[in-house]
SEMI-642749 format. One record per residue: residue number from 1; residue in three letters; x, y, z of N, C-alpha, C, O in turn. Coordinates in pm, whole numbers, plus 50000, padded with zeros to 5 digits. Example, Ala and Ser with C-alpha at 12.3 -4.5 7.8 and 13.67 -1.06 7.14 Angstrom:
2
> 1;ALA;51319;49431;50780;51230;49550;50780;51320;49670;50780;51424;49668;50846
> 2;SER;51285;49775;50708;51367;49894;50714;51290;50003;50787;51341;50114;50804
end
This chain:
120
> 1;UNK;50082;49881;50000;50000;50000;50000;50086;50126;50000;50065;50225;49930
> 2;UNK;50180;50111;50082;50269;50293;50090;50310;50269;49977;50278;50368;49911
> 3;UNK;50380;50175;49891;50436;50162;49751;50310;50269;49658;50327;50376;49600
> 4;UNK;50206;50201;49672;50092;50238;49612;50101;50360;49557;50100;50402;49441
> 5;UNK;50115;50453;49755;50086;50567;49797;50196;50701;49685;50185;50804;49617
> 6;UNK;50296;50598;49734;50436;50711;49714;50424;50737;49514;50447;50840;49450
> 7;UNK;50387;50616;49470;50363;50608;49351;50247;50697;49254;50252;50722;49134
> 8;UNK;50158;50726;49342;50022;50760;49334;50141;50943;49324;50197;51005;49233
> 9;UNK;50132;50953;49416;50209;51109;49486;50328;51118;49410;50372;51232;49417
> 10;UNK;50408;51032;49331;50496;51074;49311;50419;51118;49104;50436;51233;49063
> 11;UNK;50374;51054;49048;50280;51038;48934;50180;51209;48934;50161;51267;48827
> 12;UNK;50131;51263;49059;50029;51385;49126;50075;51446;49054;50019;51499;48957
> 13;UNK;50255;51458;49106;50327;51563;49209;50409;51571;49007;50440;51685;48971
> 14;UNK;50426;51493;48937;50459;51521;48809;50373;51558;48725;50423;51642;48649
> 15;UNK;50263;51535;48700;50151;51592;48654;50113;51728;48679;50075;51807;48592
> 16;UNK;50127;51754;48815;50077;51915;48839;50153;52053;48773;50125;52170;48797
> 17;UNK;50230;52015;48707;50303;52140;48673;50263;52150;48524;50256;52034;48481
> 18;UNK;50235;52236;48431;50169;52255;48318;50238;52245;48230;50207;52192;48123
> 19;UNK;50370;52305;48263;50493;52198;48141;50543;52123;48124;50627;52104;48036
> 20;UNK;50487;52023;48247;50535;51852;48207;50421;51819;48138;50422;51745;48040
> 21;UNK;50306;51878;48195;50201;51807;48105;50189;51829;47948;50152;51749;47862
> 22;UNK;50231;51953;47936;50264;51983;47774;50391;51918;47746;50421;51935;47628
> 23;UNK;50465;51859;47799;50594;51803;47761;50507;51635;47683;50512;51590;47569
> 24;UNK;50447;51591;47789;50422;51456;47745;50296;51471;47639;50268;51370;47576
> 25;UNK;50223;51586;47616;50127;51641;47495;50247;51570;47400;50253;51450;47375
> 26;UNK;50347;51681;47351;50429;51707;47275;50485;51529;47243;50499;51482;47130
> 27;UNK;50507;51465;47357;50573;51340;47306;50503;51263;47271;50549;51179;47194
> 28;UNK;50353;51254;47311;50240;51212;47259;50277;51135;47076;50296;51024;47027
> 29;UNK;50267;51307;47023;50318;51308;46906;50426;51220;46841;50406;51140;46750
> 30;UNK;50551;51250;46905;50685;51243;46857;50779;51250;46961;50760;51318;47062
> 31;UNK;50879;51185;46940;51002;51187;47007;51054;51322;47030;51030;51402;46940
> 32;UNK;51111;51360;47118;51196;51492;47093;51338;51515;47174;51339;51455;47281
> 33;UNK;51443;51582;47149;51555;51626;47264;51510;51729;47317;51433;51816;47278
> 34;UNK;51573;51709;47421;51561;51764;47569;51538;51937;47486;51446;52019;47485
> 35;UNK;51691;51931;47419;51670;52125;47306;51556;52147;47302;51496;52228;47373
> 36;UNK;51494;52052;47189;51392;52096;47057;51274;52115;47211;51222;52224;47233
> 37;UNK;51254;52022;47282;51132;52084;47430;51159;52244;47508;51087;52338;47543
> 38;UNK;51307;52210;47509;51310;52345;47587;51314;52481;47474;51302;52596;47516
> 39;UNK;51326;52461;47373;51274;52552;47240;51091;52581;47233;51032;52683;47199
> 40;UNK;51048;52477;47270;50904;52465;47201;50845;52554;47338;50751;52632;47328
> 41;UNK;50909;52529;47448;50817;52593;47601;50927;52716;47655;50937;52745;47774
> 42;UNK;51018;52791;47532;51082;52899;47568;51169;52889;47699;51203;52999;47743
> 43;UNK;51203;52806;47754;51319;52812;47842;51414;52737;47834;51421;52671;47731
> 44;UNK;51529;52719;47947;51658;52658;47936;51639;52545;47948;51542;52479;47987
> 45;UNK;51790;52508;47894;51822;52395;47872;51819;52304;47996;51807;52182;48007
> 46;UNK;51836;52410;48091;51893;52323;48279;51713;52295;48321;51675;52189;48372
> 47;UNK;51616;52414;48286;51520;52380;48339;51404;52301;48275;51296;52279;48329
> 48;UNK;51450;52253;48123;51390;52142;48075;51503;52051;48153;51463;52045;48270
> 49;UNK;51573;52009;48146;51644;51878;48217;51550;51874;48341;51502;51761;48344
> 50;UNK;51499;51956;48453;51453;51938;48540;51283;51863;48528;51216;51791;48602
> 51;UNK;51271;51897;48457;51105;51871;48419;51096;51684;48377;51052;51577;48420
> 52;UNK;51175;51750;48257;51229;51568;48205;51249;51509;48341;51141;51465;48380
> 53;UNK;51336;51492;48421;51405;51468;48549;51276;51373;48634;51257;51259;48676
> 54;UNK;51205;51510;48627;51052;51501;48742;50977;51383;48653;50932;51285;48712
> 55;UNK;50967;51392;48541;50900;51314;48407;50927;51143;48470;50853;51060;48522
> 56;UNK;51112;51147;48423;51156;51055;48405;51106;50908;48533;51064;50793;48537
> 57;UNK;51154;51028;48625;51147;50964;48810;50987;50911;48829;50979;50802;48885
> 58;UNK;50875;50966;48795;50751;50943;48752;50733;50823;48645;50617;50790;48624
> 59;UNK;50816;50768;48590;50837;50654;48441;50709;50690;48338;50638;50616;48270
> 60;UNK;50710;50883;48361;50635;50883;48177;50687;50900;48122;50633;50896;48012
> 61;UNK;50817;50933;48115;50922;50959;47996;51040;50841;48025;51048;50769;48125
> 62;UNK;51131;50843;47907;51274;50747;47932;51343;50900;47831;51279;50991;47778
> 63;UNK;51468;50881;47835;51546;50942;47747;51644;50812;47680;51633;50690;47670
> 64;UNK;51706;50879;47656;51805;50760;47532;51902;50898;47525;51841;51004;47518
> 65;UNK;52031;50903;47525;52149;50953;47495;52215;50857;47411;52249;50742;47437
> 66;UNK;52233;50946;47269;52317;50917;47139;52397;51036;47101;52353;51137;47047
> 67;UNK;52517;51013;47133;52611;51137;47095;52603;51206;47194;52615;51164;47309
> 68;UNK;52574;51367;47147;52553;51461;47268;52406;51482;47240;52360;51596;47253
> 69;UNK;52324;51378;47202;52197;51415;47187;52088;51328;47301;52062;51207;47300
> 70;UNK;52040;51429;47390;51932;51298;47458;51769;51368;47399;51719;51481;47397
> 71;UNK;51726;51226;47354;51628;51249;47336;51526;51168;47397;51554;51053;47430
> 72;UNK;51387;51224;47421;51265;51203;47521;51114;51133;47413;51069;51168;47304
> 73;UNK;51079;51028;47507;50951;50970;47437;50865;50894;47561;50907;50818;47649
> 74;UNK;50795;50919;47548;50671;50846;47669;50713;50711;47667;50746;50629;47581
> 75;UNK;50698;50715;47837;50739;50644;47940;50633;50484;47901;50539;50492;47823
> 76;UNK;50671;50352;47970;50657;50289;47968;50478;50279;48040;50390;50196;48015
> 77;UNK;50476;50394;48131;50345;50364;48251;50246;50414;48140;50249;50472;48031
> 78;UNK;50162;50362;48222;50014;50396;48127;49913;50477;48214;49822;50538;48157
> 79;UNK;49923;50478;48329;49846;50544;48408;49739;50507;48501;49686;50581;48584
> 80;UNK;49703;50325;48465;49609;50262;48472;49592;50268;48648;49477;50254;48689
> 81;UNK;49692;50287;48740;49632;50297;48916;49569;50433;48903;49450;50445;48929
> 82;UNK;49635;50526;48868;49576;50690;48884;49458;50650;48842;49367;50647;48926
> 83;UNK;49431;50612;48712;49287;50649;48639;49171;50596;48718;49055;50637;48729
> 84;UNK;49254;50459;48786;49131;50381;48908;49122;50472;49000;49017;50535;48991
> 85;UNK;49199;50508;49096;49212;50631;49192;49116;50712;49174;49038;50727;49267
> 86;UNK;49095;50788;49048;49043;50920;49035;48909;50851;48989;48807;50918;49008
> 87;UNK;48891;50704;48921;48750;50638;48922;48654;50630;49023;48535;50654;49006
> 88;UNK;48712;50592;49140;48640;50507;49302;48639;50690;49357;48532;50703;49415
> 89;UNK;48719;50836;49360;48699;50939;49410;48560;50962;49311;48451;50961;49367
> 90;UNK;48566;50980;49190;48438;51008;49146;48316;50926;49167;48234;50994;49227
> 91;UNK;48278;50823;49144;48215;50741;49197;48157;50782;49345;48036;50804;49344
> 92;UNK;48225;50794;49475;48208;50849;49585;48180;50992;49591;48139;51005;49706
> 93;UNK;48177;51124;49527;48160;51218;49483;48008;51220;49434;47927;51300;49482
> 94;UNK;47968;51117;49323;47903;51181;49247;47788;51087;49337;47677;51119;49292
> 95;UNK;47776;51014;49416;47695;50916;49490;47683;51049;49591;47565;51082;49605
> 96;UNK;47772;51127;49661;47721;51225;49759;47658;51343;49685;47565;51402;49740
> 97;UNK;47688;51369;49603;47607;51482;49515;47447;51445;49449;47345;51513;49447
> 98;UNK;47470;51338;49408;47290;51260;49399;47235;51260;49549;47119;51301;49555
> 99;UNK;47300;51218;49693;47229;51245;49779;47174;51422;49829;47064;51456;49872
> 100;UNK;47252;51477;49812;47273;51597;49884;47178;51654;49726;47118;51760;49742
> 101;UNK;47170;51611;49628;47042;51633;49488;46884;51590;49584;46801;51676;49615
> 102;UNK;46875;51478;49609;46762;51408;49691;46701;51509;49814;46583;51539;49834
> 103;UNK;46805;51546;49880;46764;51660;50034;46720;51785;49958;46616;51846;49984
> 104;UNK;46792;51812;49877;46732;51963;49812;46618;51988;49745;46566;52098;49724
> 105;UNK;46562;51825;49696;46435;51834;49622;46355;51830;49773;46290;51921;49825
> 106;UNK;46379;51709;49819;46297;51731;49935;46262;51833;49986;46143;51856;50006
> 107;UNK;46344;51905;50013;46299;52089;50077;46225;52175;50007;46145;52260;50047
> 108;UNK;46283;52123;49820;46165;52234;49768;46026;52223;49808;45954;52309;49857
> 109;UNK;45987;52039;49762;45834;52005;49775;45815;52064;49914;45730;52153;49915
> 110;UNK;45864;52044;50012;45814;52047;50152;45754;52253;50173;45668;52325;50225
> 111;UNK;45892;52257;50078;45880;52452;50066;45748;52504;49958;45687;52611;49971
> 112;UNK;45724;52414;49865;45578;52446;49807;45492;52374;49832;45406;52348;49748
> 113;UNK;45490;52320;49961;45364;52225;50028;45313;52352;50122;45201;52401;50106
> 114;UNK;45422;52408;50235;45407;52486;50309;45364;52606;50250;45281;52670;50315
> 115;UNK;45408;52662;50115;45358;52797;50067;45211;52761;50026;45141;52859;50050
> 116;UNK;45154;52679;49984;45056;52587;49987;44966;52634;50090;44888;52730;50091
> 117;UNK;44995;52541;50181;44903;52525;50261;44881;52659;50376;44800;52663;50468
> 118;UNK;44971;52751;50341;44972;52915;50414;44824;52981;50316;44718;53023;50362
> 119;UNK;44859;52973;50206;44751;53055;50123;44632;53003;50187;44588;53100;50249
> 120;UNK;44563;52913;50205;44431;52893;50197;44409;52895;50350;44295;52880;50396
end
């Protein structure tokens, strides 16, 4: 289970930043070096290595170094614990929001029973 955990958090904690997530958009596509990414999202070379880095440690990316060239392509993981994770949170979510749907109707009828039964 902490395996689970740390895995879960470590997968979050790479996802949350908006240029890894456009990093793995981009590899979606196509392969790329570490350059041609840190070209496409306007910054350095040190702070694409970092992203990749965060990527890599997460296993959505691998690199491959040929020459002085490393280049980046989606990772081996597929995502399949997260996607359950965020399945069983919605699931539990949308089961309390149909209840807390149920109490609110209840109050209306009860609220145009009572405006109801004031008039006459």
């Amino acid at each position: 289970m902490v395996h689970y955990q740390a895995r879960l958090d470590t997968t979050f904690a790479a996802l949350s930043d908006v240029t890894r997530r456009g990093v793995l958009e981009q590899l979606a596509g196509s392969d790329a070096s570490i350059t041609d990414l840190a070209q496409r999202f306007r910054m350095t070379l040190t702070g694409m290595k970092k992203h990749v880095g965060v990527l890599e440690r997460a296993g959505l990316v691998t690199t491959e170094k040929v020459g002085r060239v490393r280049t980046c392509k989606l990772g081996p993981r597929r995502l399949e614990e997260e996607a359950a994770w965020i399945e069983r949170h919605r699931q539990l979510w949308s089961a309390r929001f149909d209840a807390l749907d149920e109490i609110v109707e209840d109050l209306k009828r009860k609220e145009k029973a009572n405006a109801r039964s004031k008039r006459r």
